[in-house]
N, C-alpha and C positions, 0 to 999 in steps of 0.2 A: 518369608512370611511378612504381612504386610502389618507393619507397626502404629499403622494410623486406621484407627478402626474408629474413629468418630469422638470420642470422647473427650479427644480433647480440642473438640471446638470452638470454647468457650460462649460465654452468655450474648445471645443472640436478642434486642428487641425487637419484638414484633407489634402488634397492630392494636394488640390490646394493651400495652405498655402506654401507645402513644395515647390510644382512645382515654384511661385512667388518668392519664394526666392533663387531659385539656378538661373533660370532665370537673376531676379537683380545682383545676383555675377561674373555668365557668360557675361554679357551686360556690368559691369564695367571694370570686367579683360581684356575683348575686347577691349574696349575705350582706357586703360592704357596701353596697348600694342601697339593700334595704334602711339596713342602720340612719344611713347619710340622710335618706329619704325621709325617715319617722325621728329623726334625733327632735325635733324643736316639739314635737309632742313628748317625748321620752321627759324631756325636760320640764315641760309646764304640769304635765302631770305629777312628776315629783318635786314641783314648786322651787325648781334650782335655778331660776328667769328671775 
């Protein structure tokens, strides 16, 4: 009887693993750009200049 019957293959990533995390990096580096972008407004509007 054959004892390897797949289970225990263990966690495999695949393509949506990699897709979700470049995703997440591109969504942050965005966000951090934005901020960087609008700080010196952020600032003068709440009169911290």
């Amino acid at each position: 009887m054959d004892k390897n019957n797949g289970s225990d293959q263990g966690y495999q990533a695949g393509d949506k693993l990699l897709i979700g995390l470049l995703l997440a990096v591109l969504t942050f580096g965005m966000f951090a750009q934005t901020i960087l972008n609008i700080a010196t407004t952020i600032r003068t509007d709440l009169e911290l200049v």
